[in-house]
HTML snippet that shows the backbone in 3Dmol.js (N, CA, C, O; Angstrom):
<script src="https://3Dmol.org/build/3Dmol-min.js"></script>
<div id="view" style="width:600px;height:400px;position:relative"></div>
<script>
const pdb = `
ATOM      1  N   UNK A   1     104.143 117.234  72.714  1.00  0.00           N
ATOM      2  CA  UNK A   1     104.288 116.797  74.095  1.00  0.00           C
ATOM      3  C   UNK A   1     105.083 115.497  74.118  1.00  0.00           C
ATOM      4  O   UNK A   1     104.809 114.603  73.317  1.00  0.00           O
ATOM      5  N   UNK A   2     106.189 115.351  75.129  1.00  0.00           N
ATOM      6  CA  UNK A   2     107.023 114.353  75.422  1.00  0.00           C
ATOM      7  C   UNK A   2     106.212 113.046  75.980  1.00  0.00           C
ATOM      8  O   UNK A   2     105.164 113.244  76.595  1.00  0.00           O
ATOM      9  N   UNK A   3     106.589 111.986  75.813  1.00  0.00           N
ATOM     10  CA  UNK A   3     105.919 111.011  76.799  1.00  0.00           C
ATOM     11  C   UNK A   3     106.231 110.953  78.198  1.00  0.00           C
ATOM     12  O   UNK A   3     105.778 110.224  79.081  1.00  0.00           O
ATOM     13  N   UNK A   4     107.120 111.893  78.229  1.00  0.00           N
ATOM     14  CA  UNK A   4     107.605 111.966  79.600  1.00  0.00           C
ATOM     15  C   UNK A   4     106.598 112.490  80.343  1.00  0.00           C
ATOM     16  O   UNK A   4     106.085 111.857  81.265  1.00  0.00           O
ATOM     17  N   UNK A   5     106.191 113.827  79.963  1.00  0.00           N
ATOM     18  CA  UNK A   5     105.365 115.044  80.308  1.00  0.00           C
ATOM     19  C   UNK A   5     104.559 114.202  81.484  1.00  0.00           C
ATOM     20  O   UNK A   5     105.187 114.323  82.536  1.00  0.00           O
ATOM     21  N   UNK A   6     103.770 113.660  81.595  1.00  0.00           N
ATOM     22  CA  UNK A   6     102.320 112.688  82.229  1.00  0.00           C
ATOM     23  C   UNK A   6     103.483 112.548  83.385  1.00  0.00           C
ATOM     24  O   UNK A   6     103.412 113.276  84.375  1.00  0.00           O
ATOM     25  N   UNK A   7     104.487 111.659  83.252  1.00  0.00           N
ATOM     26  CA  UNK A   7     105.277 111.341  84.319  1.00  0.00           C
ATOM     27  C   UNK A   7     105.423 112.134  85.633  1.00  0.00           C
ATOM     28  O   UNK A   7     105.260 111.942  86.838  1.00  0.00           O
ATOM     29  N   UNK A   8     106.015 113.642  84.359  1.00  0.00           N
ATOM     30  CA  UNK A   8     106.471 114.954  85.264  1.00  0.00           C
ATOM     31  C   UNK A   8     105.085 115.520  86.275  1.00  0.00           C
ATOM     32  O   UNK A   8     105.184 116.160  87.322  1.00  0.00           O
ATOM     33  N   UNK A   9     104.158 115.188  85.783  1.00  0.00           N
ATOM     34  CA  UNK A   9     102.925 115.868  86.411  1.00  0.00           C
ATOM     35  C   UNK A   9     103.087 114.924  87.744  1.00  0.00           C
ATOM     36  O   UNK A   9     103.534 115.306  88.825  1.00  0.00           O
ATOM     37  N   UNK A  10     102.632 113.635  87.428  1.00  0.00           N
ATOM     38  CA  UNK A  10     101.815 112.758  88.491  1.00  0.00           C
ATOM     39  C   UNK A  10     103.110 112.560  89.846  1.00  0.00           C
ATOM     40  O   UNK A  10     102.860 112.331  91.029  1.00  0.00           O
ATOM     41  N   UNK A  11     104.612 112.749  89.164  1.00  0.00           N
ATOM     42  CA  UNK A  11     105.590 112.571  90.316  1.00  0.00           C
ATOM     43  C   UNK A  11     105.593 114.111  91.025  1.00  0.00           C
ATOM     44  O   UNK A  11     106.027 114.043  92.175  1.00  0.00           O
ATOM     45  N   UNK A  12     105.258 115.319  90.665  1.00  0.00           N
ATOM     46  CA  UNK A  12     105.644 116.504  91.052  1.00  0.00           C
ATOM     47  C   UNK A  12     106.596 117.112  90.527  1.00  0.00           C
ATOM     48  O   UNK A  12     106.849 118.251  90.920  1.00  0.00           O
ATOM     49  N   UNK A  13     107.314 116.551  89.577  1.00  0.00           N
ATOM     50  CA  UNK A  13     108.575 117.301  88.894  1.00  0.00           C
ATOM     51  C   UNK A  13     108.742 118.531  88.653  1.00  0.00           C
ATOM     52  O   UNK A  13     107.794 119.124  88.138  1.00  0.00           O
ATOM     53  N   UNK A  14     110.060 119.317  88.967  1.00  0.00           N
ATOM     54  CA  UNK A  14     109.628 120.142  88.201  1.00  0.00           C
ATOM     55  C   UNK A  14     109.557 120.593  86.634  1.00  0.00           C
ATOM     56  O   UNK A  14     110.121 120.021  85.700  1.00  0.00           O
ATOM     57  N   UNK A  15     108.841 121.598  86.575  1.00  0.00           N
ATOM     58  CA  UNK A  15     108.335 122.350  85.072  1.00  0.00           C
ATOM     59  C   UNK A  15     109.114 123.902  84.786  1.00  0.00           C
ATOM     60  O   UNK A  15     109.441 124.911  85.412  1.00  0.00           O
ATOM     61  N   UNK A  16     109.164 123.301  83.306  1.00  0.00           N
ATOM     62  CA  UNK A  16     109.359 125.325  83.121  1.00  0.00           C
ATOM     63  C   UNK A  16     108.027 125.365  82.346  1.00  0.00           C
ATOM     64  O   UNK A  16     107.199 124.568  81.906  1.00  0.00           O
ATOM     65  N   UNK A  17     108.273 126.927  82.410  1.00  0.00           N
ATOM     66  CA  UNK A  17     106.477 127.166  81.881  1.00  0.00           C
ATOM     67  C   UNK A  17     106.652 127.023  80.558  1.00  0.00           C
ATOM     68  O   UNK A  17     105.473 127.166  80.233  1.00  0.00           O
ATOM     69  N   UNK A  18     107.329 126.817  79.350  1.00  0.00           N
ATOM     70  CA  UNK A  18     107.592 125.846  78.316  1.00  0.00           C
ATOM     71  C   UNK A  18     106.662 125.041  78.062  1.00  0.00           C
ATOM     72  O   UNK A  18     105.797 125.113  77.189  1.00  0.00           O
ATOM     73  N   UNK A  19     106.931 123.899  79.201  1.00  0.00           N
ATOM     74  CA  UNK A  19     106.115 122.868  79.366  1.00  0.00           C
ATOM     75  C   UNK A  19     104.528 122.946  80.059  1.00  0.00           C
ATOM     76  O   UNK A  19     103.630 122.156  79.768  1.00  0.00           O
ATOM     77  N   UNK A  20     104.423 123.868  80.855  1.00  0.00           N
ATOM     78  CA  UNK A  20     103.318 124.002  80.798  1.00  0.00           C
ATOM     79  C   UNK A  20     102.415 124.871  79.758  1.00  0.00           C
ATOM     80  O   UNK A  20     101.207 124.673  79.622  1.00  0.00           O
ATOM     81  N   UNK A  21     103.088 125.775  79.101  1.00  0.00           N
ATOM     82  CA  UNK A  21     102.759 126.207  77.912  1.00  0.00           C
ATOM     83  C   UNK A  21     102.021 125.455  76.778  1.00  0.00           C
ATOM     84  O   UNK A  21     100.975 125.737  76.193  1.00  0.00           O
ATOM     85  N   UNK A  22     103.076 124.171  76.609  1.00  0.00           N
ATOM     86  CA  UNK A  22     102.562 122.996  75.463  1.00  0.00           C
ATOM     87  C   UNK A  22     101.313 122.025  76.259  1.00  0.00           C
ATOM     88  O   UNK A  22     100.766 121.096  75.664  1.00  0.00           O
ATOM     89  N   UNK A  23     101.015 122.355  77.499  1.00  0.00           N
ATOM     90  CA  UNK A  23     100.158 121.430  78.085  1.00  0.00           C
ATOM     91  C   UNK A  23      98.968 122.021  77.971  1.00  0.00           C
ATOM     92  O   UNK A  23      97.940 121.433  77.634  1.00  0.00           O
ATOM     93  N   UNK A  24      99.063 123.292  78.268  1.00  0.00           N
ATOM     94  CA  UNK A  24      97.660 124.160  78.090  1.00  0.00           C
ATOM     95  C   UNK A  24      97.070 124.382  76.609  1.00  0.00           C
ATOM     96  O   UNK A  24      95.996 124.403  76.009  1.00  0.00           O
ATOM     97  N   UNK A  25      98.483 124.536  76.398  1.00  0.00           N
ATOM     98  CA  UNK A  25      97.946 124.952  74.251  1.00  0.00           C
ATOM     99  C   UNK A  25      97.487 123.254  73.803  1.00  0.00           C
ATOM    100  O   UNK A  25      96.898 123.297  72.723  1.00  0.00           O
ATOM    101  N   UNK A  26      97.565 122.253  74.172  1.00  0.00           N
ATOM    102  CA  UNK A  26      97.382 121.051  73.883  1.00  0.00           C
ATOM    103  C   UNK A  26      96.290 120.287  74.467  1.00  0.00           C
ATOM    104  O   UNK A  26      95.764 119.262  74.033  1.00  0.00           O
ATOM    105  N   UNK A  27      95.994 121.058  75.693  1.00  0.00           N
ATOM    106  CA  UNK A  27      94.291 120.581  76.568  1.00  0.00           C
ATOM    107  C   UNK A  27      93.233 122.206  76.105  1.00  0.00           C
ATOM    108  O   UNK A  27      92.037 122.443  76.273  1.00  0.00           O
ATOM    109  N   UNK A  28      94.102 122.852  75.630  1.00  0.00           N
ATOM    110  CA  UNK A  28      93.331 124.009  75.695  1.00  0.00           C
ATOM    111  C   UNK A  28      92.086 124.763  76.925  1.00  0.00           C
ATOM    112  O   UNK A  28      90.866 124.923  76.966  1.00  0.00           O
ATOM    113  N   UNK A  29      93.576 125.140  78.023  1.00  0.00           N
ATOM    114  CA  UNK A  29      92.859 125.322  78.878  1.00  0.00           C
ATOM    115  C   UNK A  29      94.435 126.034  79.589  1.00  0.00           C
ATOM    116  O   UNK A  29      95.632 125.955  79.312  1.00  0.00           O
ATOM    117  N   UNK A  30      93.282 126.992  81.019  1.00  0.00           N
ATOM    118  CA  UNK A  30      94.286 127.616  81.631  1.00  0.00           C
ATOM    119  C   UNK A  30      95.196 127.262  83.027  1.00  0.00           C
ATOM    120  O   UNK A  30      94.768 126.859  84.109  1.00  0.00           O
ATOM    121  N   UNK A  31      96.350 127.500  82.699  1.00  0.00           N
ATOM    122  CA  UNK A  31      97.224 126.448  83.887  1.00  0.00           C
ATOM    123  C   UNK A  31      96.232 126.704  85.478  1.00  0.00           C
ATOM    124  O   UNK A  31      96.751 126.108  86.422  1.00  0.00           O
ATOM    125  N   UNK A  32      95.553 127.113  85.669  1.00  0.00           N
ATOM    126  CA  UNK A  32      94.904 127.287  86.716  1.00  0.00           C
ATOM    127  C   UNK A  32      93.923 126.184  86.996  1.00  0.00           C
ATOM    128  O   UNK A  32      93.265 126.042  88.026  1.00  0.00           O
ATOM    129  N   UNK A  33      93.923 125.166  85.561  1.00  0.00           N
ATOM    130  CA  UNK A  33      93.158 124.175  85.206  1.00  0.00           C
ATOM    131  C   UNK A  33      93.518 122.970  85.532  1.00  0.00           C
ATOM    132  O   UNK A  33      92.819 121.988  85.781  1.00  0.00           O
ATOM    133  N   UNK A  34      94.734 123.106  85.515  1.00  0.00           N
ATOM    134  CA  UNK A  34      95.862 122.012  85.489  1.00  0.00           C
ATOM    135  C   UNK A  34      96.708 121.465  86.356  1.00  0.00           C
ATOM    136  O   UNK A  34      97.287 120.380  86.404  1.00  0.00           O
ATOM    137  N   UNK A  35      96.658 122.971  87.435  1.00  0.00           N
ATOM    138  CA  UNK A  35      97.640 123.072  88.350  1.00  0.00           C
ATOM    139  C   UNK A  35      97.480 124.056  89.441  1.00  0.00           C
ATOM    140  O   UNK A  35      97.239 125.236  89.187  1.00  0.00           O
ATOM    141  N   UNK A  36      97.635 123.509  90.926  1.00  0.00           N
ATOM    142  CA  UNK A  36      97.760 124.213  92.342  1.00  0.00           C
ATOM    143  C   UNK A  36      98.780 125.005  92.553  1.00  0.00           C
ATOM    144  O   UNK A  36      99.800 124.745  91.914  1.00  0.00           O
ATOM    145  N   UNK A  37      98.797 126.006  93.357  1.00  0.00           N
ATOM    146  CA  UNK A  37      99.928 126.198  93.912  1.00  0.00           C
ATOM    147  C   UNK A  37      99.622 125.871  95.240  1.00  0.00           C
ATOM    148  O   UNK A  37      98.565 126.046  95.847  1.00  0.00           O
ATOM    149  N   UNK A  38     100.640 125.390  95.605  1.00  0.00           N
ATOM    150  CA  UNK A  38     100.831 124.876  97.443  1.00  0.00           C
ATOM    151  C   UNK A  38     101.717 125.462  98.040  1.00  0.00           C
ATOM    152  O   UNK A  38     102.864 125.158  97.712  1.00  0.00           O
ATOM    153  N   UNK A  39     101.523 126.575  99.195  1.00  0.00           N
ATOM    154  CA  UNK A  39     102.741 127.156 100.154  1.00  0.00           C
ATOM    155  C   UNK A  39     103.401 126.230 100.196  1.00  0.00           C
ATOM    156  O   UNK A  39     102.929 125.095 100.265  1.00  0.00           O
ATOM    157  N   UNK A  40     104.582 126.473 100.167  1.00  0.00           N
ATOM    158  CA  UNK A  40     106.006 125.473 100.957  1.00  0.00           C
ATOM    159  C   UNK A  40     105.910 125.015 102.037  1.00  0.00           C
ATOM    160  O   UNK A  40     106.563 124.001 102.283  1.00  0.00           O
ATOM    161  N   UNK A  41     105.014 125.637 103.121  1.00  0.00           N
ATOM    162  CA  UNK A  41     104.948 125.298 104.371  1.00  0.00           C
ATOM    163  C   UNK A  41     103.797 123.827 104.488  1.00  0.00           C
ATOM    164  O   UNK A  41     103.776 122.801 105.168  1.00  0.00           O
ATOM    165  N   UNK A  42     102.832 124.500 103.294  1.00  0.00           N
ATOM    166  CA  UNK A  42     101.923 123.168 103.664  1.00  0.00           C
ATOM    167  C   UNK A  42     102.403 121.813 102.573  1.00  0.00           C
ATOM    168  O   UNK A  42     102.132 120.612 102.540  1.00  0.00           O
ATOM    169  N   UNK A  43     102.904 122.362 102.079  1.00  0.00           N
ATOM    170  CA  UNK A  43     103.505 121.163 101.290  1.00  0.00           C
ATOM    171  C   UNK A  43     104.529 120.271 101.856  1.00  0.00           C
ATOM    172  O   UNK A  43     104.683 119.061 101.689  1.00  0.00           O
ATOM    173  N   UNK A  44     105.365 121.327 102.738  1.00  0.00           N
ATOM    174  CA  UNK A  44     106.733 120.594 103.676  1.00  0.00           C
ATOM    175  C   UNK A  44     105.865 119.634 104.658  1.00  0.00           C
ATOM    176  O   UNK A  44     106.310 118.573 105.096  1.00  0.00           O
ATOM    177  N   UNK A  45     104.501 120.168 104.963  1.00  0.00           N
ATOM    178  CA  UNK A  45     104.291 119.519 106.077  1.00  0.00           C
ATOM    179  C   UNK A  45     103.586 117.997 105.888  1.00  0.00           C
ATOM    180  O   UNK A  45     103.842 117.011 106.579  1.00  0.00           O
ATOM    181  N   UNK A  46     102.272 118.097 104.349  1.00  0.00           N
ATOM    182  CA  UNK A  46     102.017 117.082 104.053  1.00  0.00           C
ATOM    183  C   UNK A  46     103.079 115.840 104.059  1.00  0.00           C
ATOM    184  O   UNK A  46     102.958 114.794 104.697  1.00  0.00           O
ATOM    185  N   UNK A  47     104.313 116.270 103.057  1.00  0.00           N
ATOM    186  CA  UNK A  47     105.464 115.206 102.701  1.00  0.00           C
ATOM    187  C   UNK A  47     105.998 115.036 103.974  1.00  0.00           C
ATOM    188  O   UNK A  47     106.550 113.960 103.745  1.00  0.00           O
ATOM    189  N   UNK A  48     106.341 115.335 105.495  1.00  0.00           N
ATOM    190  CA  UNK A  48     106.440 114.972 106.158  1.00  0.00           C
ATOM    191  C   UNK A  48     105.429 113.955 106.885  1.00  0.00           C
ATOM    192  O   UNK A  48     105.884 112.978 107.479  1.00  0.00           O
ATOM    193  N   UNK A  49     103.732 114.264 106.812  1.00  0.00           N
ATOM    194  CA  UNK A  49     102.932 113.162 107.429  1.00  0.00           C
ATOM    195  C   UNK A  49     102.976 112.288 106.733  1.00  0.00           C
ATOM    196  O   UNK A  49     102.577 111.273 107.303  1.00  0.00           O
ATOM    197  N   UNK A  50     103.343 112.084 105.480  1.00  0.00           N
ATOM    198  CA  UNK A  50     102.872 110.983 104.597  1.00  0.00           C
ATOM    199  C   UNK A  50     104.544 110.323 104.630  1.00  0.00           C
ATOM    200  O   UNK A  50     104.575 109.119 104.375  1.00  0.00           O
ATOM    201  N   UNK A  51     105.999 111.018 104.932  1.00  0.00           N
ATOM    202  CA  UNK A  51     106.857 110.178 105.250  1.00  0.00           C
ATOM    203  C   UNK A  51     106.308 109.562 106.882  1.00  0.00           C
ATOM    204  O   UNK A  51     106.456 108.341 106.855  1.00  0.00           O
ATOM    205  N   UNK A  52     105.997 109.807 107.632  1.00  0.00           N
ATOM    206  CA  UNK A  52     105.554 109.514 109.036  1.00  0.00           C
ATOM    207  C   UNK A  52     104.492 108.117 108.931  1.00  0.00           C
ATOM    208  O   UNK A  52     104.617 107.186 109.727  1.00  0.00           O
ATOM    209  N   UNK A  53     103.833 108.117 108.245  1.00  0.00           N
ATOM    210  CA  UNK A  53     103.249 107.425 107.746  1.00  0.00           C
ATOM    211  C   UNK A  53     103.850 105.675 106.981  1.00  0.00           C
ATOM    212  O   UNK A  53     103.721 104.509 107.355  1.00  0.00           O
ATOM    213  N   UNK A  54     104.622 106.450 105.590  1.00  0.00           N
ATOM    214  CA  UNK A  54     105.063 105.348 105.341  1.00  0.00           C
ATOM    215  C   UNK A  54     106.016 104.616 106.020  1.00  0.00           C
ATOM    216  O   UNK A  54     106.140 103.434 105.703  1.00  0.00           O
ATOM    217  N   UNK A  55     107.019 105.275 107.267  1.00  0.00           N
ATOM    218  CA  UNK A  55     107.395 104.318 108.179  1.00  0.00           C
ATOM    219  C   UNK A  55     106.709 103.677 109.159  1.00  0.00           C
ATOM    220  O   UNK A  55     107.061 102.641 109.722  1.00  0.00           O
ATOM    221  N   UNK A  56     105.559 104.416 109.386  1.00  0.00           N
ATOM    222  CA  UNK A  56     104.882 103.270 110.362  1.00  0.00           C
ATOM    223  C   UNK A  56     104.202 101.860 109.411  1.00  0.00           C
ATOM    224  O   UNK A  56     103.792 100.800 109.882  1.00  0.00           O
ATOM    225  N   UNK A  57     104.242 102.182 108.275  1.00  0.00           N
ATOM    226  CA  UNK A  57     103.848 101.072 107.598  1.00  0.00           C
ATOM    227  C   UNK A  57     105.088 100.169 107.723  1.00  0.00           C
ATOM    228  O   UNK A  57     105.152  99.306 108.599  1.00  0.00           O
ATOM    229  N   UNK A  58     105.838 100.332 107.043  1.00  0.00           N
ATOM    230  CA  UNK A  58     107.204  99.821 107.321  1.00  0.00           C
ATOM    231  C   UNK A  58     107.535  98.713 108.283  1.00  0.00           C
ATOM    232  O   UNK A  58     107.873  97.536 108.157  1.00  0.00           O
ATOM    233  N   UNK A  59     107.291  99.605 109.386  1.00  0.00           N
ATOM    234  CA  UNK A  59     107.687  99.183 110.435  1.00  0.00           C
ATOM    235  C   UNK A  59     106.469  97.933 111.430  1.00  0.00           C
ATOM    236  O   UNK A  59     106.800  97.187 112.351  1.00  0.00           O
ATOM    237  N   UNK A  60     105.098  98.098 110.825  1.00  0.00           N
ATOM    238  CA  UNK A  60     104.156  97.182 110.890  1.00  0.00           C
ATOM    239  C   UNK A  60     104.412  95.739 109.430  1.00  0.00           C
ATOM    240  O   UNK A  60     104.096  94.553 109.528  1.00  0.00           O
ATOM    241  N   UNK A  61     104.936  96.306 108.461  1.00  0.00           N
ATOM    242  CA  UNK A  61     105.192  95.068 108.042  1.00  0.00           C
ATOM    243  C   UNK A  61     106.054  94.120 108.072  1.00  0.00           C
ATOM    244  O   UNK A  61     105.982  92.967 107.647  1.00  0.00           O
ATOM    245  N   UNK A  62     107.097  94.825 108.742  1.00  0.00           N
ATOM    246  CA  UNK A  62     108.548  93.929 109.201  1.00  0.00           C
ATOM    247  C   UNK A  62     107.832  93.106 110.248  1.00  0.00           C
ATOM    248  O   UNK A  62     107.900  91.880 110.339  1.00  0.00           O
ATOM    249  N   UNK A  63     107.036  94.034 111.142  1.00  0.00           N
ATOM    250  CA  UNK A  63     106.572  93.245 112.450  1.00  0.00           C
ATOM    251  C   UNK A  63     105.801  91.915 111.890  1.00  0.00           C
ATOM    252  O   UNK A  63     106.275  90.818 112.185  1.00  0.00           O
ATOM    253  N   UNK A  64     104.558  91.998 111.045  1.00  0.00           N
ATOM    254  CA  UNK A  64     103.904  91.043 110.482  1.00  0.00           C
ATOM    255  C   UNK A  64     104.902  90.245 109.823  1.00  0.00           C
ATOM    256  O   UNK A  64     104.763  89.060 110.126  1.00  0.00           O
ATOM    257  N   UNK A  65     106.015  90.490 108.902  1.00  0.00           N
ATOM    258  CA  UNK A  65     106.653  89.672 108.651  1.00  0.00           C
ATOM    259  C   UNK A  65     107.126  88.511 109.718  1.00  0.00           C
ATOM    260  O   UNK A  65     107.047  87.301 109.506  1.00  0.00           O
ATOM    261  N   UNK A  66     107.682  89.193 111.020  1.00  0.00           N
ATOM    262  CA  UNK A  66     108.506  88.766 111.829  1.00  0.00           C
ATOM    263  C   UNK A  66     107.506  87.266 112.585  1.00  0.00           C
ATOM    264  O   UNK A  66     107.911  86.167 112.964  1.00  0.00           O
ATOM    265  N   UNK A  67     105.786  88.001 112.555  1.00  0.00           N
ATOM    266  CA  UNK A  67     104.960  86.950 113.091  1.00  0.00           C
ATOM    267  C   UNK A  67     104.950  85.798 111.853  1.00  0.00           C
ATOM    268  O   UNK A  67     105.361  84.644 111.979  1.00  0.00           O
ATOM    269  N   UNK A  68     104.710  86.049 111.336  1.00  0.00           N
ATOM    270  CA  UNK A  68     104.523  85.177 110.440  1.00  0.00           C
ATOM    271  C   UNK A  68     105.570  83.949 110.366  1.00  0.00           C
ATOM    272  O   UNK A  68     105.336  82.741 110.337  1.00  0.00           O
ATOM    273  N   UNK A  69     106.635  84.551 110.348  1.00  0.00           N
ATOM    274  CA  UNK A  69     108.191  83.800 110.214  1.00  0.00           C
ATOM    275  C   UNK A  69     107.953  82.469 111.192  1.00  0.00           C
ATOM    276  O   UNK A  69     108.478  81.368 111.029  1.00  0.00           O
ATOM    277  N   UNK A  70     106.972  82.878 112.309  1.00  0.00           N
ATOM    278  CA  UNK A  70     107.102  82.076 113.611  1.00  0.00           C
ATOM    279  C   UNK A  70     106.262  81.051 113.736  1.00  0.00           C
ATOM    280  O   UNK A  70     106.291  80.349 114.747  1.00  0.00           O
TER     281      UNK A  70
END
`;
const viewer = $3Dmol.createViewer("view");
viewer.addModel(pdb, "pdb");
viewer.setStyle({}, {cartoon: {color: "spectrum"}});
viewer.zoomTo();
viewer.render();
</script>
């Protein structure tokens, strides 16, 4: 296993089953263990609330910045 591997998991990267191959033969266990599958639809939709999200953060910390400045 690469040191990369850990990376590829926790960002979402993608995998060939290669790699999940050496992950299972190496935790000894079945990718069902390891890993979800998520429709596209609910996945499109999470990464959209959670972009929705991080701009309202954004956009509350510029504001706090802006008080602060004053």
């Amino acid at each position: 296993m690469s040191v990369n591997m850990p990376a590829k998991f926790s960002k979402n990267k993608p995998m060939n089953t290669d790699i999940i191959n050496k992950v299972c033969e190496y935790l000894c266990v079945q990718p069902s263990e390891i890993m979800e599958w998520i429709p596209d639809a609910e996945y499109n939709k999470t990464n959209a609330e959670i972009a929705s999200i991080d701009q309202q953060i954004a956009e509350l910390e510029a504001k706090k910045k802006q008080l602060q400045g004053k």
